[in-house]
N, CA, C and O atoms as a Tripos MOL2 file, in Angstrom:
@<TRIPOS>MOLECULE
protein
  276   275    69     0     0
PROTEIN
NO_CHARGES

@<TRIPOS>ATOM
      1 N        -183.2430   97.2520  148.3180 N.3       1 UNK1
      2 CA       -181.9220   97.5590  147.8010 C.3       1 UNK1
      3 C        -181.0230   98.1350  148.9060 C.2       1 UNK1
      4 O        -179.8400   97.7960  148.8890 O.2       1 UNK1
      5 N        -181.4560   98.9670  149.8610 N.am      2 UNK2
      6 CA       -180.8860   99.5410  150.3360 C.3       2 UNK2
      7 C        -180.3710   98.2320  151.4650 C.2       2 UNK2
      8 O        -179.2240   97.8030  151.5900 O.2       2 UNK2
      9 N        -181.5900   97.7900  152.1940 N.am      3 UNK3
     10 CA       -180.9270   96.4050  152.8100 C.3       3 UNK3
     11 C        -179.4910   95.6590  152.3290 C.2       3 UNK3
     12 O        -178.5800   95.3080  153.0790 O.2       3 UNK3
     13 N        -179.5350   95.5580  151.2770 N.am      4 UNK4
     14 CA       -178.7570   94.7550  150.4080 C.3       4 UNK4
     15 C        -177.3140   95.3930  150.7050 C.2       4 UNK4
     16 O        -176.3970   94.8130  151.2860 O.2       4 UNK4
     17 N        -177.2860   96.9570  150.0920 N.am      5 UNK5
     18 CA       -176.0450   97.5890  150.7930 C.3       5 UNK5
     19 C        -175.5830   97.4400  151.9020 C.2       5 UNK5
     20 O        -174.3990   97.1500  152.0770 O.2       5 UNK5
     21 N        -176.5270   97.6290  152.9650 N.am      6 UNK6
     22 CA       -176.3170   97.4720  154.5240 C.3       6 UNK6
     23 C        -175.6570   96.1500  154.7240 C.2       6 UNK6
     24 O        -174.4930   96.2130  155.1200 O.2       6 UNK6
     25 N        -176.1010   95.1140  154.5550 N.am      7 UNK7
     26 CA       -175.8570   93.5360  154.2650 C.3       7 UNK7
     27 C        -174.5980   94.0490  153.9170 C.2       7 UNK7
     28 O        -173.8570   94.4520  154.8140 O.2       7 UNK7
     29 N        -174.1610   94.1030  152.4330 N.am      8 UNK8
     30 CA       -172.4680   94.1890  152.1590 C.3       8 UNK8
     31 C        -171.9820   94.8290  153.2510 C.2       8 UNK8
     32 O        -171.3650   94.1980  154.1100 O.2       8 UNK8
     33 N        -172.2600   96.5010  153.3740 N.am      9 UNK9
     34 CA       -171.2210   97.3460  154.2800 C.3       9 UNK9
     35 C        -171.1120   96.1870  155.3630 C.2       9 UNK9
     36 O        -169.9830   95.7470  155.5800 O.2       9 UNK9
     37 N        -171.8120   95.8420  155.8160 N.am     10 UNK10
     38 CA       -171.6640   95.0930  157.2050 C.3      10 UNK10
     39 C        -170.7080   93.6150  157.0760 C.2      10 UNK10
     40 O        -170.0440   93.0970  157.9740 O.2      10 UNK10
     41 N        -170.8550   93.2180  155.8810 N.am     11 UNK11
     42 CA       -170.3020   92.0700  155.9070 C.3      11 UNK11
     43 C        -168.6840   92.6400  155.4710 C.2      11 UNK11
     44 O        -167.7910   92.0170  156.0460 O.2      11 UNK11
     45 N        -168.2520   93.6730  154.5880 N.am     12 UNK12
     46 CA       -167.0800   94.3770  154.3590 C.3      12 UNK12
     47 C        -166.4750   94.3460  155.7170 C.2      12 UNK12
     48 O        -165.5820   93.5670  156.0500 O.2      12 UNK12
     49 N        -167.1680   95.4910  156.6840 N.am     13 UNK13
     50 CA       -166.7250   95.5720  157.7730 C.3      13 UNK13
     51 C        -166.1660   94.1720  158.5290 C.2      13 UNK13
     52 O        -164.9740   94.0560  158.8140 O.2      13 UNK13
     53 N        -167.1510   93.1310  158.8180 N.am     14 UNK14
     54 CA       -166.5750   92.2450  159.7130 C.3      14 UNK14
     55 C        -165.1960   91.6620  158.9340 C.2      14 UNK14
     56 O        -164.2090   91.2360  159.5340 O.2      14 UNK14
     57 N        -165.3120   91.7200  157.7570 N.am     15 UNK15
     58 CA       -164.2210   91.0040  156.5290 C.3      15 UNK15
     59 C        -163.1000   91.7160  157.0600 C.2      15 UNK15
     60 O        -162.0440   91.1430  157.3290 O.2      15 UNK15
     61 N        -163.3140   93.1610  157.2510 N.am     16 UNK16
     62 CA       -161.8850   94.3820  157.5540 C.3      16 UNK16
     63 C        -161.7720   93.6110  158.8100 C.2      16 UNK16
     64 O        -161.0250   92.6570  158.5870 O.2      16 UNK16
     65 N        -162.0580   93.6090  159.6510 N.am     17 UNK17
     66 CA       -161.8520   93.2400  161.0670 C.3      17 UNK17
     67 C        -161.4350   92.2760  161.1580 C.2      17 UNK17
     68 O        -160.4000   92.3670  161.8180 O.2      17 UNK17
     69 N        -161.6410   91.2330  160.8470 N.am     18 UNK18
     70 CA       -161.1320   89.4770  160.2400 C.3      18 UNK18
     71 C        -159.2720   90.2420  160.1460 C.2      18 UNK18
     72 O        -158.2600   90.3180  160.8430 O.2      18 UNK18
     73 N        -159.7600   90.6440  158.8480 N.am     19 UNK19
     74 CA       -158.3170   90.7250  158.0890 C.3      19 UNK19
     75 C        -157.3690   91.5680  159.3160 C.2      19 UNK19
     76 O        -156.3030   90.9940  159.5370 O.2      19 UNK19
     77 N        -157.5970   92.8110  160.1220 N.am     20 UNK20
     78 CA       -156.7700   93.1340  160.8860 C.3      20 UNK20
     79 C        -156.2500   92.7080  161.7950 C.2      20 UNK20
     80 O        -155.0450   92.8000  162.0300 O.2      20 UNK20
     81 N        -157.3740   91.9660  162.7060 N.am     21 UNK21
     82 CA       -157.0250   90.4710  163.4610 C.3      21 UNK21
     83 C        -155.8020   89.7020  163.2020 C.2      21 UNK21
     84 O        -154.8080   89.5290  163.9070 O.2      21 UNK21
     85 N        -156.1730   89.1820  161.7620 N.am     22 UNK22
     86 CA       -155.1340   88.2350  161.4240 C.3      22 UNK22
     87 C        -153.7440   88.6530  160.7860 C.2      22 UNK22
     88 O        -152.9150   87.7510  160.6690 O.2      22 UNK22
     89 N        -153.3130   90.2700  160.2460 N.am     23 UNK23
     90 CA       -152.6900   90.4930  160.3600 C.3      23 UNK23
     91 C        -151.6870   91.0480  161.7800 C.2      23 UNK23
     92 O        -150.5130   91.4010  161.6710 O.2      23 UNK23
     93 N        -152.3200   91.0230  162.8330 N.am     24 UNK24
     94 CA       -151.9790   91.7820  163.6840 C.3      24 UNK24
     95 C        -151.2450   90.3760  164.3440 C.2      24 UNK24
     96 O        -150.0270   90.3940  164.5210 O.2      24 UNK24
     97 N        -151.8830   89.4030  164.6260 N.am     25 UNK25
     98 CA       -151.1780   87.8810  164.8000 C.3      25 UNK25
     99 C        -149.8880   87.5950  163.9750 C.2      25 UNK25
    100 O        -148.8320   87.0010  164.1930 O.2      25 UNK25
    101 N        -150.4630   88.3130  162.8770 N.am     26 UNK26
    102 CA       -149.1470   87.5950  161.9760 C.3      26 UNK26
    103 C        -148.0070   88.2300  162.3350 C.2      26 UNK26
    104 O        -147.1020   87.5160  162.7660 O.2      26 UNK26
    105 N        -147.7580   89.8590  162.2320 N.am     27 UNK27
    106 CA       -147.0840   90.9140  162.5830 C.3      27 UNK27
    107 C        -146.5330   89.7350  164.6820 C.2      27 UNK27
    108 O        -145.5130   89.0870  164.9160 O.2      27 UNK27
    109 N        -147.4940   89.9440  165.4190 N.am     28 UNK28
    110 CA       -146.8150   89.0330  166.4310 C.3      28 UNK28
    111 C        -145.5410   87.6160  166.3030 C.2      28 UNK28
    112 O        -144.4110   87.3230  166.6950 O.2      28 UNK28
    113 N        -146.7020   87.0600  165.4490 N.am     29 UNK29
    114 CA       -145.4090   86.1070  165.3580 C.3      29 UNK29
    115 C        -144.3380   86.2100  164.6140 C.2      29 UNK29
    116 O        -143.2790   85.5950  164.7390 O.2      29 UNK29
    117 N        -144.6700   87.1080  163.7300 N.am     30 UNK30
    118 CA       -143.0920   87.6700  163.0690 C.3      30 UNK30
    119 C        -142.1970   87.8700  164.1710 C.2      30 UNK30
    120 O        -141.2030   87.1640  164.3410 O.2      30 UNK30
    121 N        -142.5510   88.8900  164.9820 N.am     31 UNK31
    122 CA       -141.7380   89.0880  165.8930 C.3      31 UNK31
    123 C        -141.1650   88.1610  167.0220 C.2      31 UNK31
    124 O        -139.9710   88.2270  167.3160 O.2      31 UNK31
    125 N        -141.9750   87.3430  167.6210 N.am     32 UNK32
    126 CA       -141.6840   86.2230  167.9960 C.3      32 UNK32
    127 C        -140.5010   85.5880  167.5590 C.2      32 UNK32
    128 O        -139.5110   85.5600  168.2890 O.2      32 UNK32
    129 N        -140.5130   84.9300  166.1170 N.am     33 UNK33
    130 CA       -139.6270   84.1610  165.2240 C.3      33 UNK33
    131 C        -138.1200   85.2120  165.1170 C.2      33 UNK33
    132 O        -136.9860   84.7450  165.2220 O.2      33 UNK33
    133 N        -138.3620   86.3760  164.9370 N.am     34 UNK34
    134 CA       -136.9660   87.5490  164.8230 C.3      34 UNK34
    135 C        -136.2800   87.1710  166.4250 C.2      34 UNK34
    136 O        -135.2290   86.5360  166.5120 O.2      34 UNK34
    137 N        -137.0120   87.6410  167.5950 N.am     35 UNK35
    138 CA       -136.2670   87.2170  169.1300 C.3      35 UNK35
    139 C        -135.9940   86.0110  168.7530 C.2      35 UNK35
    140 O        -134.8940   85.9830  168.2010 O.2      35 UNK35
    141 N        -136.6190   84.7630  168.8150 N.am     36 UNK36
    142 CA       -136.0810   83.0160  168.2020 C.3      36 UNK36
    143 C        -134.6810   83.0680  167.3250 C.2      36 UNK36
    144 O        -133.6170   82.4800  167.5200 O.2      36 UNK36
    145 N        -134.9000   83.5780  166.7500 N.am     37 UNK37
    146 CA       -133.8100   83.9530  165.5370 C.3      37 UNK37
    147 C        -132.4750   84.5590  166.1620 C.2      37 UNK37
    148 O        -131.3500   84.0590  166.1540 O.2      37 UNK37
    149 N        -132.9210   85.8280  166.7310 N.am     38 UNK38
    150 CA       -132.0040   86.6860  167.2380 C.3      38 UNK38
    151 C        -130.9850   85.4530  168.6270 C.2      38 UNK38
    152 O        -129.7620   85.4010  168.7550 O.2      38 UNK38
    153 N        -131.7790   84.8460  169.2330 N.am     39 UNK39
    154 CA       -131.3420   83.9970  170.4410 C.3      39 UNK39
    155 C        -130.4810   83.1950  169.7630 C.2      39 UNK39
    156 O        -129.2680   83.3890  169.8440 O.2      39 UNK39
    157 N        -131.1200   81.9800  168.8470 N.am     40 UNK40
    158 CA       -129.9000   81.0540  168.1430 C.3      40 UNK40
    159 C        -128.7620   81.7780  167.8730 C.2      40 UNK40
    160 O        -127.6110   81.5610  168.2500 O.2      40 UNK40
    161 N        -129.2810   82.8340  167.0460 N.am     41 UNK41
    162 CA       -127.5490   83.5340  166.6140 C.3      41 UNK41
    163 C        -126.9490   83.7180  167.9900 C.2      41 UNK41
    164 O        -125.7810   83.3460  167.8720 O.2      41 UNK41
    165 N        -127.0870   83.9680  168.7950 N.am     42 UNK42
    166 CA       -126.3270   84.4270  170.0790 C.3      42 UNK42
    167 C        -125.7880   82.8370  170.7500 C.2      42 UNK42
    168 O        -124.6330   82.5580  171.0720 O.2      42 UNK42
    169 N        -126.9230   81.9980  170.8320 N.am     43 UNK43
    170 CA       -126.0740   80.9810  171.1200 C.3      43 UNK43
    171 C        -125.4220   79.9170  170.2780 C.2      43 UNK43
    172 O        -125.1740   78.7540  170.5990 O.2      43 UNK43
    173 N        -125.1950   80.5340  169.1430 N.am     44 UNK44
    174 CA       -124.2660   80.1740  167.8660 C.3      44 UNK44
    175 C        -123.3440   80.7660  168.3140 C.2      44 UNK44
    176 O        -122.5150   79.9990  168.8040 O.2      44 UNK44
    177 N        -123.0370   82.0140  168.3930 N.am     45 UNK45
    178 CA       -121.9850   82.3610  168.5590 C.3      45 UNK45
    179 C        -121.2430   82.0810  169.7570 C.2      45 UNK45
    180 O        -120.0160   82.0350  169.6640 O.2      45 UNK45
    181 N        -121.8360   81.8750  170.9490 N.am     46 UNK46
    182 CA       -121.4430   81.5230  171.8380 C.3      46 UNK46
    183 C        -120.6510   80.0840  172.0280 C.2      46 UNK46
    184 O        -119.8200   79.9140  172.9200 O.2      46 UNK46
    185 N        -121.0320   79.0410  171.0390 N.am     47 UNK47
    186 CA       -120.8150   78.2310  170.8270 C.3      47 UNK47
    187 C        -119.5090   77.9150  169.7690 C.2      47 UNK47
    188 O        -118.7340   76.9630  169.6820 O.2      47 UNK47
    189 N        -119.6350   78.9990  169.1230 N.am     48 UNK48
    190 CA       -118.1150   78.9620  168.1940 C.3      48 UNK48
    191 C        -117.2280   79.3910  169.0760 C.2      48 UNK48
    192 O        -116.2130   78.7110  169.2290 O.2      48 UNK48
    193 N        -117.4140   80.6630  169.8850 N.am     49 UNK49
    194 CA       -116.5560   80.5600  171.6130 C.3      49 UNK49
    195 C        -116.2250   79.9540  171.5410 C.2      49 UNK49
    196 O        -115.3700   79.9150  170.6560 O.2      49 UNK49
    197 N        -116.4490   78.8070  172.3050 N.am     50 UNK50
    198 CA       -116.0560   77.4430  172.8640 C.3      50 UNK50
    199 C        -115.5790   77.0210  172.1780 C.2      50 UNK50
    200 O        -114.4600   76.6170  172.4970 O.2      50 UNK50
    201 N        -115.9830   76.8140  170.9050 N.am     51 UNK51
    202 CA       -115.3120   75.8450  170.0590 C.3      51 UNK51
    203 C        -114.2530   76.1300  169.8680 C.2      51 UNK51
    204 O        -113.4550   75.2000  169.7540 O.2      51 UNK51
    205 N        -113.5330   78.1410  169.6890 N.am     52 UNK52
    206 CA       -112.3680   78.2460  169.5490 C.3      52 UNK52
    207 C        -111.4690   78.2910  170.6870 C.2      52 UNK52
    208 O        -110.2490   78.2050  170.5420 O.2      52 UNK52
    209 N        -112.0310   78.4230  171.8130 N.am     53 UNK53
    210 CA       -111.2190   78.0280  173.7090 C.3      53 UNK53
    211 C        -111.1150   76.7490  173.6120 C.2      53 UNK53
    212 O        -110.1980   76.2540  174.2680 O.2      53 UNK53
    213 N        -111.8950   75.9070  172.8780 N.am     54 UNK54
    214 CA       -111.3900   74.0280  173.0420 C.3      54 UNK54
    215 C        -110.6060   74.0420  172.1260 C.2      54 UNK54
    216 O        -109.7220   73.2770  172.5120 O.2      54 UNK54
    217 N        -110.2440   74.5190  170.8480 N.am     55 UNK55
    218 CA       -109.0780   73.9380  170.0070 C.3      55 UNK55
    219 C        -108.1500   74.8630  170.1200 C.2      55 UNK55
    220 O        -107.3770   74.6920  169.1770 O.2      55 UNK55
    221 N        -107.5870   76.3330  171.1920 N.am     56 UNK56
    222 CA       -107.0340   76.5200  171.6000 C.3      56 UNK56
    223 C        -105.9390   75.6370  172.5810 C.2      56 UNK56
    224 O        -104.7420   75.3890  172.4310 O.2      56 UNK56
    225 N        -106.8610   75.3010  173.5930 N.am     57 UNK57
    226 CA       -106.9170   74.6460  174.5490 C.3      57 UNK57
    227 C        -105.9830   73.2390  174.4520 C.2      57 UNK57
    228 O        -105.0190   72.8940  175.1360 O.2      57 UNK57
    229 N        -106.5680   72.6600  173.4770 N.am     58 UNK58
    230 CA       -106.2100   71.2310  172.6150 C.3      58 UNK58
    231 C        -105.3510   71.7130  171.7780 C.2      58 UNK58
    232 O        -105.0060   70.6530  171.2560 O.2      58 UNK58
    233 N        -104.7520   72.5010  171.2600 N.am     59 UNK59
    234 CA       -103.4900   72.9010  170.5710 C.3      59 UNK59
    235 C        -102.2880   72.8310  172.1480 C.2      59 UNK59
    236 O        -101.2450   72.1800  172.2180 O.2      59 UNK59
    237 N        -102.7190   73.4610  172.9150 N.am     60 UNK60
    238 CA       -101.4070   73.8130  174.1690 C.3      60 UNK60
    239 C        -101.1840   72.3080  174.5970 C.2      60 UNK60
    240 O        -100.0870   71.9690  175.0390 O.2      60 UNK60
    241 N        -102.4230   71.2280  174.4420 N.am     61 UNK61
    242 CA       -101.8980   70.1870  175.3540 C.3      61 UNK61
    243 C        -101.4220   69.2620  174.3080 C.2      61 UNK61
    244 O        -100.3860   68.6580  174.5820 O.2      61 UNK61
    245 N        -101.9760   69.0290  173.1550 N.am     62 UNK62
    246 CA       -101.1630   68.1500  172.4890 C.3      62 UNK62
    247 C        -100.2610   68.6800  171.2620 C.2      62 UNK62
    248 O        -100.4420   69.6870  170.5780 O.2      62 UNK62
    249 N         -99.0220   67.5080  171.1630 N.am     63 UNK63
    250 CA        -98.1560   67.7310  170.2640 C.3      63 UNK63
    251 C         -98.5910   67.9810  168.8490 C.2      63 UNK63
    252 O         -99.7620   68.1620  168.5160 O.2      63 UNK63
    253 N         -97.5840   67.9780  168.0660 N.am     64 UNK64
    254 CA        -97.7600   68.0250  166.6640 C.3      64 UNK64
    255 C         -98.2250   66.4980  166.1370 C.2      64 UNK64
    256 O         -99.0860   66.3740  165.2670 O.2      64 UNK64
    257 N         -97.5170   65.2820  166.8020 N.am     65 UNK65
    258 CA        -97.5350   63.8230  166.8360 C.3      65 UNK65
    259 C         -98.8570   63.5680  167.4380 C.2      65 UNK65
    260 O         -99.4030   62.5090  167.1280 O.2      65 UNK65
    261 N         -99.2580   64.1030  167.9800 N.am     66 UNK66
    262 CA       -100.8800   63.6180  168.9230 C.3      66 UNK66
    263 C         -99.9190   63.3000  170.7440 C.2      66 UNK66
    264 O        -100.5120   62.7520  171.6730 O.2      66 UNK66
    265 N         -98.7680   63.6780  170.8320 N.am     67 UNK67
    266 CA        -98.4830   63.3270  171.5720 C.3      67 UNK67
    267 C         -99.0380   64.4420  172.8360 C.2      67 UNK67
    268 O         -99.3960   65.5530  172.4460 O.2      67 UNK67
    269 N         -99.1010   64.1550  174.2600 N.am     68 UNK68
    270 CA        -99.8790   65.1620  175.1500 C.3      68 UNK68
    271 C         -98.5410   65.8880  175.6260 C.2      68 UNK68
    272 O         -97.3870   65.4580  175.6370 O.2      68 UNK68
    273 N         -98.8810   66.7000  175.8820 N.am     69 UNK69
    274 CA        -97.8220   68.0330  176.5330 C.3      69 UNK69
    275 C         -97.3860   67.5530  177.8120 C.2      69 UNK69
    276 O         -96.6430   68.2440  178.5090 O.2      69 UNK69
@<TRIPOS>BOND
     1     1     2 1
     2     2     3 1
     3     3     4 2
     4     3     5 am
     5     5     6 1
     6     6     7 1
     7     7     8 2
     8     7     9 am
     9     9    10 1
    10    10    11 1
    11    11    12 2
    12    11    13 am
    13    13    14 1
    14    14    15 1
    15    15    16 2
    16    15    17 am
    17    17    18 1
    18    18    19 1
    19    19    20 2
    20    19    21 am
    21    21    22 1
    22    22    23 1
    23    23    24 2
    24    23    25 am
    25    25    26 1
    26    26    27 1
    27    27    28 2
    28    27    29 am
    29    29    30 1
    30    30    31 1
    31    31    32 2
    32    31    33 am
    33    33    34 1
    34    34    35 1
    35    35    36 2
    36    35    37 am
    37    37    38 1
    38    38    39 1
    39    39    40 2
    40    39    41 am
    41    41    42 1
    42    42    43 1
    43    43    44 2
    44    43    45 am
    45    45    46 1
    46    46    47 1
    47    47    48 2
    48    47    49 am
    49    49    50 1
    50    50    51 1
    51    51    52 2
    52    51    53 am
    53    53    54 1
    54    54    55 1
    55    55    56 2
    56    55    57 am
    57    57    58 1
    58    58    59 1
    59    59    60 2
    60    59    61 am
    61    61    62 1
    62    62    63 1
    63    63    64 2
    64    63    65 am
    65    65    66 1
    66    66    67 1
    67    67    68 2
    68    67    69 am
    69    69    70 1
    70    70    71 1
    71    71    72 2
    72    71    73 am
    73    73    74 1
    74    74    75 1
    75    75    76 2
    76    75    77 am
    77    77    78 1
    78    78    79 1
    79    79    80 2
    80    79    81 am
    81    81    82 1
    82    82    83 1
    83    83    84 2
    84    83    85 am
    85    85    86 1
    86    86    87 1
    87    87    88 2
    88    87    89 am
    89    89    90 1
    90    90    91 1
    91    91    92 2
    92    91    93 am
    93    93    94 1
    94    94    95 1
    95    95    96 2
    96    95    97 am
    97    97    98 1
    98    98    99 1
    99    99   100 2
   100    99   101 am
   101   101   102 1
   102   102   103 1
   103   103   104 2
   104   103   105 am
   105   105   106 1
   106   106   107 1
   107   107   108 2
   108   107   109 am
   109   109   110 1
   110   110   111 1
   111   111   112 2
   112   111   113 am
   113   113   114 1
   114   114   115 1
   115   115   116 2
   116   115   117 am
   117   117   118 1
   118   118   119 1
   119   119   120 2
   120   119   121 am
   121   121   122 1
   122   122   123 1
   123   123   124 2
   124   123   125 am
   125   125   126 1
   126   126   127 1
   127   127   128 2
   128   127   129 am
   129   129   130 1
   130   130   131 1
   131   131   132 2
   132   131   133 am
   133   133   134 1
   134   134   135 1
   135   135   136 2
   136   135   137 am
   137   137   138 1
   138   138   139 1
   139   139   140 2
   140   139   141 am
   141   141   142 1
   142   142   143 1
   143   143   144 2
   144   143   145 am
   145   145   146 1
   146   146   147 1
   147   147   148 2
   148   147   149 am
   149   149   150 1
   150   150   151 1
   151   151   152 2
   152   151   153 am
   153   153   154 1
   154   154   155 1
   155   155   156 2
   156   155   157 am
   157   157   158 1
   158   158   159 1
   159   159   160 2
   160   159   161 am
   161   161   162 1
   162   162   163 1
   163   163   164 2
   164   163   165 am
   165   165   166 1
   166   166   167 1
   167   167   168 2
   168   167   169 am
   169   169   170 1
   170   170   171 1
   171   171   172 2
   172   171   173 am
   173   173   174 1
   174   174   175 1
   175   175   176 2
   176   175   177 am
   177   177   178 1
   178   178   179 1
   179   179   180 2
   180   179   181 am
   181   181   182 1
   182   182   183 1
   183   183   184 2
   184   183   185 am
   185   185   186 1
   186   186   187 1
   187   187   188 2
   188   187   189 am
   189   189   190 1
   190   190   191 1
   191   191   192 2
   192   191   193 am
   193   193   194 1
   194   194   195 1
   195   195   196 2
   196   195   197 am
   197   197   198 1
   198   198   199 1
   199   199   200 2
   200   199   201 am
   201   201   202 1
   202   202   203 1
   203   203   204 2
   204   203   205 am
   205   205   206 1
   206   206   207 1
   207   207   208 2
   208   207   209 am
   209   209   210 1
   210   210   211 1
   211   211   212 2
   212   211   213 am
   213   213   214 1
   214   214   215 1
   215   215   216 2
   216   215   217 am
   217   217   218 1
   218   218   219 1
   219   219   220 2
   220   219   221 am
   221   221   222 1
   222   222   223 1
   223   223   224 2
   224   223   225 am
   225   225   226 1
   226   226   227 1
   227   227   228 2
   228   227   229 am
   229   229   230 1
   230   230   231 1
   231   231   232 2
   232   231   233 am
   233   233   234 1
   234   234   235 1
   235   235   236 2
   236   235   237 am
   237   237   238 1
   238   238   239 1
   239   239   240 2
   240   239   241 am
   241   241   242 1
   242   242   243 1
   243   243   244 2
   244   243   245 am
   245   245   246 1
   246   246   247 1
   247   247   248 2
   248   247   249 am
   249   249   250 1
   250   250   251 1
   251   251   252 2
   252   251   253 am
   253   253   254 1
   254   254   255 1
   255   255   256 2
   256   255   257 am
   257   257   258 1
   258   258   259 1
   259   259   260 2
   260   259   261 am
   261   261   262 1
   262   262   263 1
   263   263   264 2
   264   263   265 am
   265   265   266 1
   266   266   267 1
   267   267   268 2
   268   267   269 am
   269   269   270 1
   270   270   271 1
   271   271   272 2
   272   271   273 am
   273   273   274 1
   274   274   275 1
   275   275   276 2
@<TRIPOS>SUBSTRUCTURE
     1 UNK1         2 RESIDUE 1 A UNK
     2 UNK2         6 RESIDUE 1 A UNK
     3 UNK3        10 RESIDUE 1 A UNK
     4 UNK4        14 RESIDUE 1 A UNK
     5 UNK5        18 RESIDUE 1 A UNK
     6 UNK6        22 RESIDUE 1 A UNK
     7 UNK7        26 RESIDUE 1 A UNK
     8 UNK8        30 RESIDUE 1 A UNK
     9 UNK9        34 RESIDUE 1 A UNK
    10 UNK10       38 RESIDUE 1 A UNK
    11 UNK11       42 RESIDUE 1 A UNK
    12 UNK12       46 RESIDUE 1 A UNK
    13 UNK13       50 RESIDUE 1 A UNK
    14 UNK14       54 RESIDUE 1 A UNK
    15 UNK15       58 RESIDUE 1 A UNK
    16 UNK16       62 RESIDUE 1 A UNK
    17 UNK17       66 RESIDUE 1 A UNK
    18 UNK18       70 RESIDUE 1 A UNK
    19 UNK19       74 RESIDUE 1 A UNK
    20 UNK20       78 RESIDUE 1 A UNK
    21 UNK21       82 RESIDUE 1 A UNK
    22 UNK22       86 RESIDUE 1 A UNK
    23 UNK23       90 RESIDUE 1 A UNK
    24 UNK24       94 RESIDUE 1 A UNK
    25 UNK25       98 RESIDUE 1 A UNK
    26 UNK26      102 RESIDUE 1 A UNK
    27 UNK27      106 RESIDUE 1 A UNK
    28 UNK28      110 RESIDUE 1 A UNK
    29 UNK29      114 RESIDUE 1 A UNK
    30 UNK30      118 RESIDUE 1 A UNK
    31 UNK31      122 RESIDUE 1 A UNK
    32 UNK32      126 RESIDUE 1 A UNK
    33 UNK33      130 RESIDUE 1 A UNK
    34 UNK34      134 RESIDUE 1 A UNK
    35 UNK35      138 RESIDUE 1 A UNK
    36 UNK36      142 RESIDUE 1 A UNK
    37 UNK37      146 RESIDUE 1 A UNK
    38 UNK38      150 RESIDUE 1 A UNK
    39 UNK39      154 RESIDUE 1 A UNK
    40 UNK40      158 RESIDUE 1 A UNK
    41 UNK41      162 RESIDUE 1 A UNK
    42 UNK42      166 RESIDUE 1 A UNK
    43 UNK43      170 RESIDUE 1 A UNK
    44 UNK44      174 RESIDUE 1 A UNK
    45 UNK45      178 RESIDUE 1 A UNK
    46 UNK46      182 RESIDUE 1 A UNK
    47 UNK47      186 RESIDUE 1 A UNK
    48 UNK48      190 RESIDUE 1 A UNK
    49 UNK49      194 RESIDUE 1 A UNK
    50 UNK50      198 RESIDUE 1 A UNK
    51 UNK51      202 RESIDUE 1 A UNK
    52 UNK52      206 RESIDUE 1 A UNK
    53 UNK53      210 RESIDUE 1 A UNK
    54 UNK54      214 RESIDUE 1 A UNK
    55 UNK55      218 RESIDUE 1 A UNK
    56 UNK56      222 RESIDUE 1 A UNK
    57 UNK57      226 RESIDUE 1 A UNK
    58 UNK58      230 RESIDUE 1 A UNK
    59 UNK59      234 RESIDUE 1 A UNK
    60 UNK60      238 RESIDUE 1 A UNK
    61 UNK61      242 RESIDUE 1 A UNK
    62 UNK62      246 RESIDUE 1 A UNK
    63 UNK63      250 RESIDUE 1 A UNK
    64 UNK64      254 RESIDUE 1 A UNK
    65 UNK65      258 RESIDUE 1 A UNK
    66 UNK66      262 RESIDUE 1 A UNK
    67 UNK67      266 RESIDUE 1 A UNK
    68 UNK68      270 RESIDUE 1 A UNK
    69 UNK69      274 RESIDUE 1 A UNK
């Protein structure tokens, strides 16, 4: 009987260890994906920039007609 306990505790244990492992990966790539995340937004925004310096830009050179400045 007592074997038997030992057997579980031991197999509990490696089970805990498993599980912290694989949370500890997971917790990583969370973070991973947040910087990923965090970057697009930055070069989203960077990109609406531009987008509003080009239709700035394209407002000064052409007319109301499409005609060029």
């Amino acid at each position: 009987e007592n074997n038997c306990i030992m057997d579980a505790a031991s197999g509990l244990a490696s089970l805990s260890e498993e599980t912290a492992a694989g949370t500890q990966e997971i917790s990583v790539s969370i973070q991973s994906q947040a910087v990923d995340i965090e970057s697009v937004a930055n070069e989203a925004s960077q990109l609406s920039e531009a987008a509003r310096e080009l239709n700035e830009i394209s407002r000064n050179y052409y007319t109301v007609d499409g005609q060029i400045n």
